[in-house]
C-alpha positions as CSV (number, residue, x, y, z in Angstrom):
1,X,-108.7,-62.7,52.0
2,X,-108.9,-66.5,52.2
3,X,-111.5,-68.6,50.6
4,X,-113.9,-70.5,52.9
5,X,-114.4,-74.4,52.7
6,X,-116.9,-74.3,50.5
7,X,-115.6,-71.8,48.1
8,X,-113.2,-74.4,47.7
9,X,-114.9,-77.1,47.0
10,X,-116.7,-75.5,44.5
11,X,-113.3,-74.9,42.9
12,X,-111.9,-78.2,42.8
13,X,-115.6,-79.2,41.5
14,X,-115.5,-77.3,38.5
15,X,-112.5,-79.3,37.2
16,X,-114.3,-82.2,37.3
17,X,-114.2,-83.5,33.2
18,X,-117.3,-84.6,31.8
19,X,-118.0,-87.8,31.9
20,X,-115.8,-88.7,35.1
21,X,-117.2,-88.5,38.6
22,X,-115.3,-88.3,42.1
23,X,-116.3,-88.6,45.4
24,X,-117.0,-86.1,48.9
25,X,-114.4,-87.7,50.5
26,X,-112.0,-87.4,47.8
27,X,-112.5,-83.4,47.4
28,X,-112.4,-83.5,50.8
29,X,-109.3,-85.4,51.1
30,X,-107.5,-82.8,48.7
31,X,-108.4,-79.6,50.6
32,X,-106.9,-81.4,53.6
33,X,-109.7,-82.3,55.3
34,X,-109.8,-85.9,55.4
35,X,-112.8,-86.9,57.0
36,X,-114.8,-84.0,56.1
37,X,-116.7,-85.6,53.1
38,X,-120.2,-84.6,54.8
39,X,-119.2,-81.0,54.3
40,X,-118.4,-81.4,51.1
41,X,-121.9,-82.7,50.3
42,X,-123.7,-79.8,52.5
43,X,-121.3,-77.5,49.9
44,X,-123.2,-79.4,47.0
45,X,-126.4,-79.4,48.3
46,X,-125.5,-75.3,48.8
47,X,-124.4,-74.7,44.9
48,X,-127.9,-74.4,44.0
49,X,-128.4,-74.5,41.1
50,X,-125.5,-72.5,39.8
51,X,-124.4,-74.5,36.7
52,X,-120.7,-73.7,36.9
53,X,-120.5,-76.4,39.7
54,X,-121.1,-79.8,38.3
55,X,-122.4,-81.0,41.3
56,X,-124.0,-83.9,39.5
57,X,-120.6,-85.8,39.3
58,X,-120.1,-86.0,43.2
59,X,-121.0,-89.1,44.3
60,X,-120.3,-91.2,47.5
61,X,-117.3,-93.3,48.3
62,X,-119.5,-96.5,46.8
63,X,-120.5,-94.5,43.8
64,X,-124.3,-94.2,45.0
65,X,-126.1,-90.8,43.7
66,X,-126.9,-89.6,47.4
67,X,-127.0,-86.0,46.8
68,X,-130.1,-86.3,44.4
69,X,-132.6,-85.3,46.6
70,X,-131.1,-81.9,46.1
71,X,-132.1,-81.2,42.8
72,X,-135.3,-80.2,42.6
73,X,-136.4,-83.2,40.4
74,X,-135.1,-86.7,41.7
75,X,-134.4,-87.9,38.7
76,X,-132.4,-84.7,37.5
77,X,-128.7,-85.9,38.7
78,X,-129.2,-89.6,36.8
79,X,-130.1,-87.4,33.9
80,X,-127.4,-85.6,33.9
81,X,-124.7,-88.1,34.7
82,X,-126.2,-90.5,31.9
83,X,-125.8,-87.0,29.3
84,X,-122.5,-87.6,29.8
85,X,-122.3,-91.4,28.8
86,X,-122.3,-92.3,32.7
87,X,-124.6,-95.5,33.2
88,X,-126.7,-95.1,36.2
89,X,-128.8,-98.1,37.3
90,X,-130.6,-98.2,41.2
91,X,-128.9,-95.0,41.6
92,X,-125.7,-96.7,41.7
93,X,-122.7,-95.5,38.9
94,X,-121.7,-98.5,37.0
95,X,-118.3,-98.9,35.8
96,X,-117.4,-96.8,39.1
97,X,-113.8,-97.0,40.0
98,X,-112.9,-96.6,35.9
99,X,-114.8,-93.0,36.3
100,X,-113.0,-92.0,39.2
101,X,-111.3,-88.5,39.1
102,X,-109.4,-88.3,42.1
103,X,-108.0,-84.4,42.3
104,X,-105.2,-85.4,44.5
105,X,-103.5,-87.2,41.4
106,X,-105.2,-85.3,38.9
107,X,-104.6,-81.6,40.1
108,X,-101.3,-80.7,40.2
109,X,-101.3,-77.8,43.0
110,X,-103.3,-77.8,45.9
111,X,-104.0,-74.0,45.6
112,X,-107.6,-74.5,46.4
């Protein structure tokens, strides 16, 4: 049986390293959906709070923390992110494109 789109996701997610972030788009991107980054983020908002998916190191394509309203506390996500040495400031990532895990060079199969 095949996975569905957000078992996926969730998947790719969970290789995300600590203190490296990636965007919706780029999961997207991977699991050959390009343009399907709002999916991605409706996966994320889904995870719940099921702390195998690091849902906190999704961001969007300009590095902002948009998913944060999803967790309960508003503040939660920044937490996170700054627990694992990323700087956060006006809900922006700093040092953005050096954090960037982008599965597409970082994976090597595309098994997901």
């Amino acid at each position: 049986m095949s996975k569905n789109f957000f078992e996926r996701v969730y998947e790719v997610a969970r290789q995300i390293p600590k203190g490296r972030i990636t965007t919706y788009g780029l999961i997207a991107n991977y699991l050959g959906s390009k343009g399907s980054a709002r999916m991605v983020g409706w996966a994320m908002n889904a995870s719940g709070r099921d702390e195998t998916i690091p849902a906190h190191r999704v961001v969007n394509r300009n590095g902002l923390l948009t998913g944060k309203a999803h967790f309960g506390d508003i503040y939660q996500m920044e937490q996170l992110l700054e627990a694992e040495n990323i700087i956060v400031k006006n809900n922006q990532i700093q040092n953005f494109e050096a954090l960037i895990w982008d599965p597409t060079k970082e994976l090597i199969s595309t098994k997901f």
